[in-house]
N, C-alpha and C positions, 0 to 999 in steps of 0.2 A: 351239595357239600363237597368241597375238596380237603383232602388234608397229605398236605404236602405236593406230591405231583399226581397223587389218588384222587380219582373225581368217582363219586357215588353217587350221583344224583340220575345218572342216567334210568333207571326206573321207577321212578318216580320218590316218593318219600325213602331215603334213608333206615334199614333197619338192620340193629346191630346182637351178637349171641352175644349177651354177657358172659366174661372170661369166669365160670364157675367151675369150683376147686373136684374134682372126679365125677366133672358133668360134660365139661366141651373139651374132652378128646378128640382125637380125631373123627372116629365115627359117628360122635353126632355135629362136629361143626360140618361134615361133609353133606349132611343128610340136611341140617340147616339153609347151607347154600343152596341145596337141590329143590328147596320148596322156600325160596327167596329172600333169605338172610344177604345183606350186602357187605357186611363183613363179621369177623368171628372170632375173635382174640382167643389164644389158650387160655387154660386155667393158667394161673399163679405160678412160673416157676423162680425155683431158688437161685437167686445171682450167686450165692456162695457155690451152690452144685454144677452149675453154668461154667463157672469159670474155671472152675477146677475139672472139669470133663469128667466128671462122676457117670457111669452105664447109666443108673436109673434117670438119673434128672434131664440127660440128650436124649431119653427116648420119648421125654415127654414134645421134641422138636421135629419130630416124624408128620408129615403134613400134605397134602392132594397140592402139587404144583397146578395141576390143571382147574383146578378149584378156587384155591386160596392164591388169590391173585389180587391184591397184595398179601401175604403171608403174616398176620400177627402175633406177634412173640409179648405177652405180657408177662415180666419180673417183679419180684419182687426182695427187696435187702434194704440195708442203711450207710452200707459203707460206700460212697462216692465210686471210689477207686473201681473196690469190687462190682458195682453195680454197669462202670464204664467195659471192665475186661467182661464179664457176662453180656452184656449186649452185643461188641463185639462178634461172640463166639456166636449168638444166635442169628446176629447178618451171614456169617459164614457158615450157615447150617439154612439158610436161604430167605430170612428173615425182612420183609421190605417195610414196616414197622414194629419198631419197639414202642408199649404199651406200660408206664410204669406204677405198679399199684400203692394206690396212697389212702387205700380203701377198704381193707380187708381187717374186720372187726375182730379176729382169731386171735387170742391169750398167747396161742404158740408165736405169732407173725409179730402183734405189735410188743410182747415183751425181748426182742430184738432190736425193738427201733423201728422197725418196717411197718406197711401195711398204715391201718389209720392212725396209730404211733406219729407219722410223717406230718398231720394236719398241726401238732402240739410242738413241733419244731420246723416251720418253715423254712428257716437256714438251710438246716439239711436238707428238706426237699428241693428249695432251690440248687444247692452246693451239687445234685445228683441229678436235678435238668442241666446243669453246664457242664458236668464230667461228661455225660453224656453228647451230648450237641458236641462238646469238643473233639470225643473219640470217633463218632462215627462219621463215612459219610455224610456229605450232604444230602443226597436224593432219598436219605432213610429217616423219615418223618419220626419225632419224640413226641409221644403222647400222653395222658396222666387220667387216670379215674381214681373219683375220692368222695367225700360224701360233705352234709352239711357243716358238718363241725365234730365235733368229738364228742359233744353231748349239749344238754339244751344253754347253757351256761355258757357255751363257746361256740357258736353258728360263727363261722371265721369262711365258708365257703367263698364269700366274691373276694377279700381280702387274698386268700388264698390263691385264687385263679390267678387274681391279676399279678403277683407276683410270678407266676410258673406261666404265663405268657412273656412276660418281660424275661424269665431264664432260656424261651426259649420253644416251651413245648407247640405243636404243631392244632394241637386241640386237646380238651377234656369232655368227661364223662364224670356225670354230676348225679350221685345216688342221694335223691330226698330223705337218706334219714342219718341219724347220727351214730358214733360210735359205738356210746350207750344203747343205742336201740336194736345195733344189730340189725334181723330181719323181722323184727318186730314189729307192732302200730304199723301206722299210717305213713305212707313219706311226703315228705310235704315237699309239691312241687314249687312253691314260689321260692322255694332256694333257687332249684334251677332257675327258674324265671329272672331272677336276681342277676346273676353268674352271665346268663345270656345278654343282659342290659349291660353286665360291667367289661366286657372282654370284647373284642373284635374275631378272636378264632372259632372256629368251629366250634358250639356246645353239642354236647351228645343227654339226653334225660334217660337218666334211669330211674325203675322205683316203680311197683303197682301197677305196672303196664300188662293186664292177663287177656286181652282179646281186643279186638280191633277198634272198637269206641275208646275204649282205654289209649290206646294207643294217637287218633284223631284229638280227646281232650286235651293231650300233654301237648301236643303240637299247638294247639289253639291257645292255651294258656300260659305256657311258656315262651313258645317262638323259638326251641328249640331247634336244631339243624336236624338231627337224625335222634330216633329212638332207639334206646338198647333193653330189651328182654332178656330177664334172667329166669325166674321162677316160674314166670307163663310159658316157658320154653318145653320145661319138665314134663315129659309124657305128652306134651302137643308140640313137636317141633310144626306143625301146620299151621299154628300160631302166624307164621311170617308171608302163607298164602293168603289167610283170611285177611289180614292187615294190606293184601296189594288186591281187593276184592274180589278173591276166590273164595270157596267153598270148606267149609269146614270138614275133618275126617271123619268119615263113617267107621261103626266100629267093623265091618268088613274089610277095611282100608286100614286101620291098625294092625290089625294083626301080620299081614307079610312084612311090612316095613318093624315091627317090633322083632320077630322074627332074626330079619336082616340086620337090625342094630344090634344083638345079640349075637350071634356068629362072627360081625366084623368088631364087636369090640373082644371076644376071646380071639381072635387073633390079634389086635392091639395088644388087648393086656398081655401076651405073649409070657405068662409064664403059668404057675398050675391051674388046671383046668377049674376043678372045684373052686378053686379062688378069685378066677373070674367070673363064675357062677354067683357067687357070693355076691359078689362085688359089683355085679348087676341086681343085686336085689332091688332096691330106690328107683331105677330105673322104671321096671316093671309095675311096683306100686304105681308110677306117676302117670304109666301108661293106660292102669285098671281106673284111676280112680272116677269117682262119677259116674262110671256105666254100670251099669245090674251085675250082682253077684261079686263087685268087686272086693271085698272083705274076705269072701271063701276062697276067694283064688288064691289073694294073697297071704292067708292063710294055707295055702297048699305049696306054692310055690316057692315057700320058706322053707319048706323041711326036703326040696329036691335040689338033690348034689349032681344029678345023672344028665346029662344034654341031650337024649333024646328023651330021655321023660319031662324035661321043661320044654323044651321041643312041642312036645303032643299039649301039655297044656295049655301054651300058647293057642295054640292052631284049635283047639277045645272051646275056649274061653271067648275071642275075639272070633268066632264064627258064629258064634249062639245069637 
């Protein structure tokens, strides 16, 4: 899979960290590539906060140069304009593609326009591949992920592609289910299938991909280019070794690496302690879940505010 002047193909199948919202920060898309994610979009940021150079919204553009090689910047907005000056500002914060979400089912995002908003107005998603394409460089590829359709009434996905190929974008990412559904049901992969038949650019499938057969079936029945995991990511970033046939993590093997994602995301989160605490809880559950005991941990490690006492629980829990 090439997209743009990015070739991914060199290890064999293609595999992508879907851009999810207070999940692929920095410290877990690093840990991602480290155990063979080929590439790793941010979460969702705001082209409004982008462009305006808001503190909180550029720290979400903090990134491992030595890692994220190309660096993906995924925005999201509905104003052209503003969508072109935000992209911008993320090439110049070192950005080698832009990622534009046309896909995110949030009340907050699509009552903006943005987000899966964008499938029910093509214009605009068009009109904001060509602001784009026009503002940036050449060598900085324009990307798009968006999902079936808006809901079962409007599956518009290959109609869709193939217009944001003709504005421009360099590839899409095709999540099987619809807006209505959210991350609910089932995703039905013959959209992507569809999508792949109708487009000449790079397809990416997203949707239901939790472990390495998952991940072979989409390929075989799609003919997708590259796969992207979102939810099979959560608490098994090892997801992306087992899928290039290595070994799945032992729970001895979770525990330091949970540990490590923990200490390097309170230094991301970089502001009150307890609040990154907090704010790692989901984390942890996603870490526990499935293995023995994991209900009481999580039940314990909800009520600790203290870093060396979740500290010891970790290292407690993930030894046993």
């Amino acid at each position: 899979m090439r997209i743009g002047i990015y070739d991914f193909g060199a290890n064999g199948l293609p595999l992508v960290l879907a851009p999810m919202a207070a999940v692929s920060d920095l410290p877990f898309r690093r840990i991602a590539f480290e155990l063979g994610a080929s590439l790793a979009p941010t979460e969702l940021i705001s082209a409004e906060g982008l462009w305006r150079a808001q503190k909180r919204t550029l720290a979400y553009l903090r990134h491992d140069p030595a890692l994220e090689r190309p660096f993906c910047v995924q925005i999201f907005g509905a104003r052209p304009e503003t969508m072109a000056k935000a992209a911008l500002a993320a090439v110049e914060h070192g950005a080698g593609i832009i990622d534009i979400n046309m896909g995110c089912p949030v009340s907050k995002v699509v009552s903006g326009g943005a987000g899966a908003a964008l499938m029910r107005d093509p214009e605009r998603a068009v009109a904001i591949v060509r602001a784009l394409r026009a503002a940036l460089p050449e060598a900085v590829p324009v990307t798009a992920k968006f999902r079936s359709g808006w809901d079962a009434s409007s599956l518009n996905a290959v109609e869709f592609a193939q217009r944001l190929e003709g504005a421009g974008v360099a590839a899409i990412a095709v999540h099987g289910r619809t807006r209505a559904q959210a991350y609910s049901g089932k995703a039905d992969w013959s959209a992507i299938a569809a999508v792949k038949r109708a487009v000449s650019i790079p397809v990416i499938g997203n949707g239901d991909v939790l472990c390495q057969d998952d991940a072979r079936r989409m390929v075989e029945q799609t003919r997708c280019d590259a796969v992207m995991i979102g939810r099979g990511a959560m608490g098994n970033p090892w997801i992306f070794r087992e899928c290039r046939g290595g070994a799945s993590a032992t729970r001895a093997e979770r525990g330091p690496m949970v540990r490590r994602h923990l200490l390097e995301h309170l230094e991301w989160f970089g502001r009150e302690r307890v609040q990154g605490i907090h704010a790692f809880r989901t984390q942890l559950a996603c870490y526990a879940k499935g293995l023995h005991g994991a209900a009481e941990f999580r039940r314990d490690v909800m009520r600790i505010d203290e870093l060396d006492s979740l500290l010891a629980a970790i290292e407690g829990f993930f030894s046993e």
